[in-house]
LOTORTI-940741 format. One record per residue (C-alpha): x, y, z. Coordinates in steps of 0.2 Angstrom, whole numbers, padded with zeros to 4 digits, always signed. Example, Ala and Ser with C-alpha at 12.3 -4.5 7.8 and 13.67 -1.06 7.14 Angstrom:
LOTORTI-940741
+0062-0022+0039+0068-0005+0036
end
This chain:
LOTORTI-940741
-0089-0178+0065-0091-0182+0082-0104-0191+0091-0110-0208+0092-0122-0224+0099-0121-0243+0099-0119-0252+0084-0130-0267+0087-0148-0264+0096-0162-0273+0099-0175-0276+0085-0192-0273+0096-0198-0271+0112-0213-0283+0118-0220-0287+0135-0207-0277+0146-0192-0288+0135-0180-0282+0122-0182-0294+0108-0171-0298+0093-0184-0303+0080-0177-0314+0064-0179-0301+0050-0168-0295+0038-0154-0283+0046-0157-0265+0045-0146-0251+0048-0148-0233+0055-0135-0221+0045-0131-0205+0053-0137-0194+0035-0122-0180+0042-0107-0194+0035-0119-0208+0028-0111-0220+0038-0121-0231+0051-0122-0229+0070-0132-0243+0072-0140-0260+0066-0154-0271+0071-0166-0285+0062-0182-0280+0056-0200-0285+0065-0213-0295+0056-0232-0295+0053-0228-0310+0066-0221-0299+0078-0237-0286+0079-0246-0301+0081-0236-0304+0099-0235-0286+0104-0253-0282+0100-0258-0298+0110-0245-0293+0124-0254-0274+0125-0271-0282+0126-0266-0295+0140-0260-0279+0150-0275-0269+0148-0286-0274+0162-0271-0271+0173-0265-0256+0168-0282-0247+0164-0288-0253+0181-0274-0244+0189-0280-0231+0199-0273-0211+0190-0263-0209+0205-0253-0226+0202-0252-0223+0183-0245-0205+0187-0233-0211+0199-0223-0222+0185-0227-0210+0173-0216-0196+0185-0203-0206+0187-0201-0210+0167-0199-0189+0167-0185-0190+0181-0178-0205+0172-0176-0198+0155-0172-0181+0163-0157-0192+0170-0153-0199+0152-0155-0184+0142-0138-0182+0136-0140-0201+0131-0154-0197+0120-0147-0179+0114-0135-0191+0107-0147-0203+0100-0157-0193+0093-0142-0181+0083-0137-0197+0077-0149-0203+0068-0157-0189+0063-0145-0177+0060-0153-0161+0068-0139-0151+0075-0136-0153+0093-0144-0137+0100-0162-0143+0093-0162-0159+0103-0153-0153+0116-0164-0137+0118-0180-0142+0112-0183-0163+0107-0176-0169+0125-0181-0157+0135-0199-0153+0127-0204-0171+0129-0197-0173+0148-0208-0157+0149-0223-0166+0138-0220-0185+0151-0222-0173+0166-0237-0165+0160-0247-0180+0156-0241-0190+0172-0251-0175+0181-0267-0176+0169-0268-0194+0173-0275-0187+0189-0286-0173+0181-0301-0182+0170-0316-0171+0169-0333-0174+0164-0351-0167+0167-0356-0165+0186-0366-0179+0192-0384-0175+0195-0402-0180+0194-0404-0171+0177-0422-0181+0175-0430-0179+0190-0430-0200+0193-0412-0205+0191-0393-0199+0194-0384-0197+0180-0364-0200+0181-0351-0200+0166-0336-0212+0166-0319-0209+0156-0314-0226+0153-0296-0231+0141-0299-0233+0125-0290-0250+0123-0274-0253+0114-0268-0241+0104-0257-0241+0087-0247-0230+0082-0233-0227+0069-0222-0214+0070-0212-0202+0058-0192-0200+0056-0192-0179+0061-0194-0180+0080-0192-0197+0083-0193-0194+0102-0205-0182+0102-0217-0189+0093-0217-0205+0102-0219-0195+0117-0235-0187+0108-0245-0200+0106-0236-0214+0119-0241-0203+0134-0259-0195+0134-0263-0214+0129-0253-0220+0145-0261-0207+0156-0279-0213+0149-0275-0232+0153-0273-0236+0137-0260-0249+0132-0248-0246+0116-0238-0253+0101-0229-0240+0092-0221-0244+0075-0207-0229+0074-0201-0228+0057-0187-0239+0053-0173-0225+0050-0175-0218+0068-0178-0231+0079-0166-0229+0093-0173-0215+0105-0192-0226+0104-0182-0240+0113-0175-0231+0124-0189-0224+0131-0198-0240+0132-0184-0247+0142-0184-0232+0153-0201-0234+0156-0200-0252+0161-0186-0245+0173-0199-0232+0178-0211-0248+0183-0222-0249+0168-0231-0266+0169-0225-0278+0156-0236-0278+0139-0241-0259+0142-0228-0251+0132-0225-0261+0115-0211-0256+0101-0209-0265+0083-0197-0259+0072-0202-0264+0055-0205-0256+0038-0221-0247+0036-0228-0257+0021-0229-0275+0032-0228-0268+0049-0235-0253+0048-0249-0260+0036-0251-0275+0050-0251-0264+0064-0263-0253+0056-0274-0265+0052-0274-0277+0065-0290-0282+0072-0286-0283+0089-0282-0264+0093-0294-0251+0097-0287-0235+0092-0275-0228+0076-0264-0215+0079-0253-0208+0066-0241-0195+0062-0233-0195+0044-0237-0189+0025-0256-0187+0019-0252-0197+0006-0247-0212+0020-0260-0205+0033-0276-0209+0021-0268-0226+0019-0266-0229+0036-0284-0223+0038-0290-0234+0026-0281-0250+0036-0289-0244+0051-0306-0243+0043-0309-0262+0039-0312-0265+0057-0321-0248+0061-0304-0242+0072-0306-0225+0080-0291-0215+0070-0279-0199+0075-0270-0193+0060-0257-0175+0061-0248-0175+0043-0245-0162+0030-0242-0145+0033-0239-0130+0020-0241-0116+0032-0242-0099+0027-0232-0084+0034-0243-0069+0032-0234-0053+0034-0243-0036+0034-0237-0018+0029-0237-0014+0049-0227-0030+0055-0211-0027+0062-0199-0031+0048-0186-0037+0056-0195-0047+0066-0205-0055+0053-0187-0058+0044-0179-0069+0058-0196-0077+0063-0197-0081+0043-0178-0088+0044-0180-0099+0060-0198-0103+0056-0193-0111+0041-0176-0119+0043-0180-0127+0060-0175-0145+0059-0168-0143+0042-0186-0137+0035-0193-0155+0043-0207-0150+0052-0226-0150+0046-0228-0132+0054-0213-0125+0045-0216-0109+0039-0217-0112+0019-0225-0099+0011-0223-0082+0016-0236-0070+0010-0228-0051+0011-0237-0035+0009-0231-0028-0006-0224-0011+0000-0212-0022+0012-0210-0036-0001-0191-0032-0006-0183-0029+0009-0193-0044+0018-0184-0054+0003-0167-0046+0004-0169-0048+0022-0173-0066+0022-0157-0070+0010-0146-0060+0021-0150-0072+0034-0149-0089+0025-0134-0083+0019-0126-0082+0038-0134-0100+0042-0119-0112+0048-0123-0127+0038-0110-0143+0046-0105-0156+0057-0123-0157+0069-0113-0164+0084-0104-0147+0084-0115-0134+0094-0110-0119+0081-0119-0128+0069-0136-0120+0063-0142-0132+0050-0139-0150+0047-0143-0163+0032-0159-0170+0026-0163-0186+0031-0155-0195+0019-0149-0194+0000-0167-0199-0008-0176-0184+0002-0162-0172-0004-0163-0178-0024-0183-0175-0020-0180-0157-0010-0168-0151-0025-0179-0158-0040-0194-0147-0032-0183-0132-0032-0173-0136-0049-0191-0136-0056-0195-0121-0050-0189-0106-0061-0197-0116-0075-0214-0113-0066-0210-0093-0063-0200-0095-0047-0184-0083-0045-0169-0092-0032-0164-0077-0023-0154-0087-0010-0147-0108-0009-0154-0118-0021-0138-0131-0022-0131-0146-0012-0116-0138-0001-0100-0149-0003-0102-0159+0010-0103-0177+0015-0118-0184+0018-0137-0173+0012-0136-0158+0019-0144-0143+0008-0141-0124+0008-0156-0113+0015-0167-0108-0001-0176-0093-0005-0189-0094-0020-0200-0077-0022-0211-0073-0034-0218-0090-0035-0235-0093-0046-0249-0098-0037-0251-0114-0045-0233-0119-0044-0225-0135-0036-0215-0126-0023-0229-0116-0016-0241-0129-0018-0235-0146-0011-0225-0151+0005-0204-0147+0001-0200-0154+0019-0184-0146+0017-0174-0127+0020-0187-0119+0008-0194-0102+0008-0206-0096-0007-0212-0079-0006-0226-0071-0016-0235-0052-0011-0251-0049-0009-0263-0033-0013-0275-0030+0000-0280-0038+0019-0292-0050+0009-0280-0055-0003-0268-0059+0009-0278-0071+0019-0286-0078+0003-0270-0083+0000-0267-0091+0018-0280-0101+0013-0276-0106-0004-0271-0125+0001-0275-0142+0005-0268-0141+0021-0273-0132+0037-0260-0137+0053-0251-0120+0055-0249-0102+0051-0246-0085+0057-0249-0068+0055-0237-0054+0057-0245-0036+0062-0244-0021+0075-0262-0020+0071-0275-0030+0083-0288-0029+0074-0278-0037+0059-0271-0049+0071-0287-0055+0077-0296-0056+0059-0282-0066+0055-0284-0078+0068-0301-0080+0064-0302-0082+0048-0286-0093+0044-0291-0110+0043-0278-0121+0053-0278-0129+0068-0263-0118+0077-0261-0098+0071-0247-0089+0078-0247-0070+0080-0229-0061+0077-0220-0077+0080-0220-0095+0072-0216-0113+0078-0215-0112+0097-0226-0127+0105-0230-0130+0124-0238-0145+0132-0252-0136+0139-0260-0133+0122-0265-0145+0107-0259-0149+0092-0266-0154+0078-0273-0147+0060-0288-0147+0047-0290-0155+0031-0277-0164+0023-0267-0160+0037-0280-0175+0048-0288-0171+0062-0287-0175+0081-0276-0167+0094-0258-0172+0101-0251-0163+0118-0261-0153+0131-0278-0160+0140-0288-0164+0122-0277-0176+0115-0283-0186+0131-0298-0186+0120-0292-0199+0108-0289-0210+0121-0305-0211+0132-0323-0216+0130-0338-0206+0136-0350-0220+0147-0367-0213+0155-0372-0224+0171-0389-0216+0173-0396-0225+0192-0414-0226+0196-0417-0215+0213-0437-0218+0216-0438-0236+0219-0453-0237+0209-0458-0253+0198-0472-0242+0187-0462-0229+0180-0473-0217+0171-0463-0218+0156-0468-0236+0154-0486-0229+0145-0477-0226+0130-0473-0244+0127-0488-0250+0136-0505-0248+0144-0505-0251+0164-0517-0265+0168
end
């Protein structure tokens, strides 16, 4: 297999330097060959300490920035990592795994796209109109950064996520330290060193590359940031939460997904077959808005099934460097052993493998494209996150049975709806309770438009204008305009003399 980055890399970045902390050594294998690509020494509780304290020296400076200097570095970021693209394409296959297409048309190019978009909302803060709304005084709002922001950040789109929650805070004045998780470090480096090329101040843009139980703990916790922003596992977003909560931080949380595929008597089969098949091998099935549980009118139940297997069964599984390649490993061994004990469990608890459902002979932990229908409501598969190439299928009677089902989970990030119908279509987006339905597609993203669930999937918003959000505070200035020392409120507190 082809393809590869530097061997040795810098531990952390902190106040505009690449640092090489004194941790223990760590390295980055490529989960296609299980061999590494690269090796760096881990960060320490020590080191949030010095990143956090570099972020809140460089806050007055950069929030104090005017929004056409912050977009201005913030632009030539985008040209610069436009320039380097192939750089991170190559990064990012690396250490990931994902076949070369996916970065290369969708993780390098979508994040260009998402650093563009915020380098112009810098510049486009909105708030109530100024006016005298009580008669006596001019009221005014103020968008003012946040502070210094945490985040930690999760090994499926490495890039993309730190591009997520790095950017809207940058646009806001924020200051940042990002912990990205200790598998997939390189492409969060790189963009911090490209944005220091791009003329971001020292201290504004912080990286620490340690484990999630000290560092991420730390950095979570740590009483000296303003904001928590997380993207990751419930089960690891309500701890993060929890750290955050000692000191009262403001908290952003995407995680989970279990997103359900609904597909109506009237949908355009095979459409709804491809759409089910890319929905829900995308990245290897490593994507909280993977379509999981498809949810098939009974009439068309069969053939949608058939269909689905037919597909999976032509998926190029192999080397992801190679562009024919359609689907590439997990992310390592230990997620593989936890995707095939799910789906090993699974006829036990009613579910029939119609397609997959084995480890390819391969190196490294790749794992065919699964099909599981007739699951049971209650089982495993349909129920919990897979976060691997798994499709359960189950039918459903009537319209209300069918979104019932949508329904039917913890979670709430993603779904869609597949119909020629309007009416169906626009029930379903009503009444399906996640934070992004699709109608007669599934997955596609743009920056222009948030992201972010219900539920045990968090709450809060990545991408497009509202994620800003998370990252501002609302100020009322409210000015006196009479000149007058006896204002007729004052009677409520006390009588004139």
């Amino acid at each position: 297999m082809t393809g590869s980055v530097s061997t040795s890399v810098a531990s952390s970045w902190i106040d505009g330097t690449a640092v090489a902390t004194g941790g223990g050594l760590h390295q980055v294998i490529n989960p296609a060959t299980g061999d590494p690509v690269a090796e760096y020494a881990l960060a320490s509780p020590a080191d949030v300490d010095a990143a956090v304290a570099s972020a809140r020296a460089a806050l007055p400076g950069w929030s104090g920035a005017t929004p056409a200097e912050r977009s201005a570095v913030l632009f030539a970021l985008a040209r610069l990592a436009d320039r380097q693209a192939d750089a991170l394409v190559a990064e990012e296959v690396s250490q990931t795994g994902k076949p070369v297409r996916l970065a290369d048309e969708f993780d390098v190019p979508g994040s260009v796209d998402n650093i563009e978009f915020f380098a112009g909302a810098a510049r486009h803060l909105e708030g109530k109109a100024t006016a005298e709304y009580s008669g006596d005084h001019t009221s005014s709002i103020r968008r003012e950064a946040v502070g210094v922001v945490a985040t930690i950040t999760p090994w499926n789109y490495p890039l993309q996520m730190a591009v997520w929650k790095v950017l809207p805070a940058l646009a806001a004045g924020c200051t940042v330290v990002i912990k990205p998780c200790e598998l997939t470090p390189l492409t969060t480096l790189t963009l911090a060193r490209l944005a220091d090329e791009a003329g971001l101040p020292a201290g504004v843009f912080n990286v620490v590359t340690g484990l999630g139980g000290d560092v991420g703990t730390a950095l979570a916790g740590h009483r000296d940031v303003d904001v928590v922003t997380f993207t990751g596992s419930t089960p690891v977003g309500r701890k993060v939460m929890a750290a955050a909560a000692v000191h009262g931080h403001r908290t952003q949380l995407e995680l989970g997904g279990k997103a359900p595929f609904v597909v109506f008597d009237d949908a355009d089969l095979d459409a709804a077959i491809q759409g089910a098949a890319a929905g829900a091998l995308i990245n290897s099935g490593q994507d909280c808005t993977a379509a999981t549980r498809a949810i098939v009118a009974r009439d068309i139940y069969d053939d949608f099934v058939a269909g689905v297997a037919e597909v999976f069964g032509k998926v190029v599984v192999g080397d992801p460097h190679d562009s024919d390649t359609d689907l590439g490993p997990l992310i390592s061994m230990a997620h593989r052993a936890k995707v095939a004990g799910m789906v090993e469990r699974a006829p036990a608890q009613g579910g029939r493998i119609v397609a997959g459902g084995t480890a390819p002979d391969l190196p490294g932990s790749f794992y065919l494209p699964t099909v599981i229908a007739d699951v049971d409501e209650q089982s495993e598969v349909y129920r919990d996150e897979i976060f691997g190439p798994v499709l359960t299928v189950r039918s459903f009677t009537d319209d209300d049975d069918a979104l019932r089902q949508a329904n039917d989970t913890a979670y709430g990030l993603a779904a869609s709806a597949w119909t020629r119908d309007v009416y169906r279509a626009q029930r379903a987006s009503r009444e399906i309770n996640a934070g992004c339905v699709w109608l007669n597609d599934h997955i596609p993203i743009i920056s222009e438009m948030p992201h972010g669930g219900v539920g045990a999937s968090g709450f809060g918003k990545d991408m497009s204008d509202y994620s800003l959000e998370e990252y501002l505070t609302i100020k009322h200035v409210m000015s006196d305009i009479t000149g007058v020392a006896d204002k007729q409120w004052h009677r409520t507190v006390f009588a004139k003399r």
